[in-house]
N, C-alpha and C positions, 0 to 999 in steps of 0.2 A: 354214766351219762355219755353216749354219742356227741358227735362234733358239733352234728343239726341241731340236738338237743341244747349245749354249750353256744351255738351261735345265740339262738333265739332265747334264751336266757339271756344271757347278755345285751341283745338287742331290747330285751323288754325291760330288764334295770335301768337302760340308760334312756329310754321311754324316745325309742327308736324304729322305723318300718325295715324291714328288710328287703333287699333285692337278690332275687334269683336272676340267673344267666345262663340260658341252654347255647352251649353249640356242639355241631356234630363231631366226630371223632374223626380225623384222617381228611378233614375237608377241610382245603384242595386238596392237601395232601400232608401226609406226618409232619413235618420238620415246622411248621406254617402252623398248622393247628393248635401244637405245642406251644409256638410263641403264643398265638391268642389266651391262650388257654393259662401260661404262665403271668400275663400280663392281667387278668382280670380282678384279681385282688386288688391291687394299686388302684385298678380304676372304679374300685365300692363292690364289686362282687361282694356277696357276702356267702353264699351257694352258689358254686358250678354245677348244674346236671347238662352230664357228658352222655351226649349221642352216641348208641352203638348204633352203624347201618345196619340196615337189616332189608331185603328183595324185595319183601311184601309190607311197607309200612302205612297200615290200615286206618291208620287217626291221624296220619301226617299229611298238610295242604302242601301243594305244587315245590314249595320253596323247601319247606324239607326234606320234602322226596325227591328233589335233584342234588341235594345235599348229601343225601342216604348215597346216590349214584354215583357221584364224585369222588367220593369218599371210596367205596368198595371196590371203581376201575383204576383207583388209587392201590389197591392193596390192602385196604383197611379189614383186620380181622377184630373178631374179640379178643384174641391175643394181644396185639399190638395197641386196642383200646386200654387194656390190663397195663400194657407197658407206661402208655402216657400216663396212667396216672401213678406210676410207681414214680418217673420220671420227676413229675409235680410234689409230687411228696417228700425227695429229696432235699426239698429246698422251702416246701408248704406243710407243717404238718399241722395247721391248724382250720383252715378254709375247708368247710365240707364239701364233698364229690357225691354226688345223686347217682348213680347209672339208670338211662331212661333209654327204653328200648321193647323189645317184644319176645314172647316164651322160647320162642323156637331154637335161636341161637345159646341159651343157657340149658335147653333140653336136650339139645345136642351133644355140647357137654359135659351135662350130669350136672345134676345143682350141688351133692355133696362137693363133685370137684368144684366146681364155679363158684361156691359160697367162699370154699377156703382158697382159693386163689383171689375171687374179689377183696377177703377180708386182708389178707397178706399185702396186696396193693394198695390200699390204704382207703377202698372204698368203703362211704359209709351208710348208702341210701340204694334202696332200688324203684324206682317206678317201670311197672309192666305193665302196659295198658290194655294187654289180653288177656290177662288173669282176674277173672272177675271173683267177688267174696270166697263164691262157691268151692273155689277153688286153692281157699288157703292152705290147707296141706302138700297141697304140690310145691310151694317155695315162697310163702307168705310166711309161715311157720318155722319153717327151718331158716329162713333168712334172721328170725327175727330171734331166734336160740343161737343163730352166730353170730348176734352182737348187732346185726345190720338193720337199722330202718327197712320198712315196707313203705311208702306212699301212696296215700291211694285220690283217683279222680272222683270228686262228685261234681252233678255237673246240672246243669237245670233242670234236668229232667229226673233227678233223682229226688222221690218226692218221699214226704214222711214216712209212708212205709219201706222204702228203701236203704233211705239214710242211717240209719241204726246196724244195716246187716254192710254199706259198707265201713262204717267207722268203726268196727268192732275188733279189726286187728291194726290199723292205721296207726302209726308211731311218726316219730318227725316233725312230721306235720300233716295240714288235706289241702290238696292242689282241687282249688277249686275250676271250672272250666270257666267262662267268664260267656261263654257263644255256645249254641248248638249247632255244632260242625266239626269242620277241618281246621287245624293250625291256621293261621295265617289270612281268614276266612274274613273277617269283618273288625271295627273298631269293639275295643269292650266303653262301655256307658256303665262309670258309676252309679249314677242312680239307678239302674235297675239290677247292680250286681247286690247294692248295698243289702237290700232285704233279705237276700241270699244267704250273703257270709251271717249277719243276726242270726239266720236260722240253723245254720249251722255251728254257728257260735254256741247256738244254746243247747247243744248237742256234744259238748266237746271242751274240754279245753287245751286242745292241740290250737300251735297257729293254723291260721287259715291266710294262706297264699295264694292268692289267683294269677290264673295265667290264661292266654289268646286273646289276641286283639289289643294287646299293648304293644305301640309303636313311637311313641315319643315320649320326651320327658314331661310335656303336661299331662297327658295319662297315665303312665306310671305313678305322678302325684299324686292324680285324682283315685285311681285306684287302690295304692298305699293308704290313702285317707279312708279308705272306708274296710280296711283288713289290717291283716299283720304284716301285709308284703307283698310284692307283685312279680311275677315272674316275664320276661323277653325271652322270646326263641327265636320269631322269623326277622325280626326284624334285624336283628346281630347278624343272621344267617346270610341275611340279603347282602350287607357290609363287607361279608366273609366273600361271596360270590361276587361283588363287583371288583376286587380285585385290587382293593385301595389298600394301601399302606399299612402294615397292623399295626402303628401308633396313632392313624388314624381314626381306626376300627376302637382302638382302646377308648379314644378321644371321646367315641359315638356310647359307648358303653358305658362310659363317663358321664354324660351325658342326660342316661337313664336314672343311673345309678343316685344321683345329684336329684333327680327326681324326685323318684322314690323316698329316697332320707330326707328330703325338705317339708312330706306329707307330717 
């Protein structure tokens, strides 16, 4: 049993929603990121997925693609993404780590390298958001023979004929999209995700997590209420980029987090 697996176990004995937390890797910069990054458990994280930048980030709205930049005129490699969370684990070894990001930089590397360096640093999820089904042997497969989650997005526009060929290797959990777009694009409305996550419900018994268009702690409630969990990216990202205080920033995460759990 994986971490993610052992989370949401847990969160369903204790008849609980769970919250996910994206932020990016090296944004502003390493030493900043880290604290965020180590402070998010305390504040109800229950999942970190850790942004790797990447040049061309083709699903990300405005607020992560300055994130992604930040971050990379920072110095942020996948290396040093591998490090923070070796870093993290030091002192976390029970808070699961997602890595979310895109093909290029782990084809770069070679996935045989990249699984067993991933696995070594204590990651335990991957979501690629350009690796579509078709594509599970390129590193859906092998991730998922080294021990590692695959995640996958279905998203409203993945309709019955679809949904079968993506959930067919999806472990973890399924990141549902909550909007058709960009990150950071619009608010998500429970009622029209609800019928959604049912249908995929009935398809699965993975949790089912949604994410985009969560920006406060009454929609994190309201969307926790109708899934297993709700994920935040731009809106942490934004807290990250304004430049406030990371007990602040923890405060804000807190926040959601409180949400979420109260669904």
């Amino acid at each position: 049993m994986s971490r993610i697996d052992a989370t949401f176990a847990a969160l369903k004995q204790s008849n609980r929603k769970g919250f996910v937390a994206y932020i990016m890797a090296g944004d502003p910069d390493e030493a900043r990121s880290l604290a965020v990054m180590k402070g998010l458990p305390a504040a109800g994280v229950d999942v970190i997925e850790l942004g790797v930048p990447f040049t061309d980030p083709m699903a990300d709205g405005p607020t992560i693609q300055l994130a992604g930049q930040r971050a990379l005129e920072a110095g942020m490699t996948l290396d040093k993404t591998l490090a923070m969370a070796r870093v993290f684990r030091a002192d976390d070894d029970t808070t699961p780590i997602v890595l979310m990001g895109y093909y290029n930089p782990i084809y770069s590397r070679g996935v045989e390298t990249f699984l067993a360096e991933a696995q070594e640093a204590g990651i335990d999820g991957l979501i690629v958001v350009d690796l579509p089904p078709e594509e599970d042997d390129e590193l859906c497969l092998p991730a998922q023979a080294a021990g590692l989650n695959f995640i996958r997005l279905a998203t409203p526009t993945t309709d019955a004929r679809r949904l079968p060929k993506v959930l067919t290797n999806t472990s973890g959990f399924v990141y549902y999209v909550s909007i058709t777009g960009i990150t950071g694009a619009a608010e998500a409305n429970a009622a029209a995700v609800a019928p959604e996550v049912s249908r995929i419900k009935a398809s699965t018994d993975l949790p089912i997590i949604v994410g985009f268009g969560v920006k406060t702690p009454e929609t994190a409630r309201a969307i926790a209420g109708i899934a297993d969990g709700c994920v935040v990216g731009s809106a942490i990202v934004e807290q990250i980029a304004s430049g406030k205080p990371v007990d602040e920033i923890l405060g804000f995460v807190k926040s959601l987090s409180d949400g979420a759990h109260s669904a």
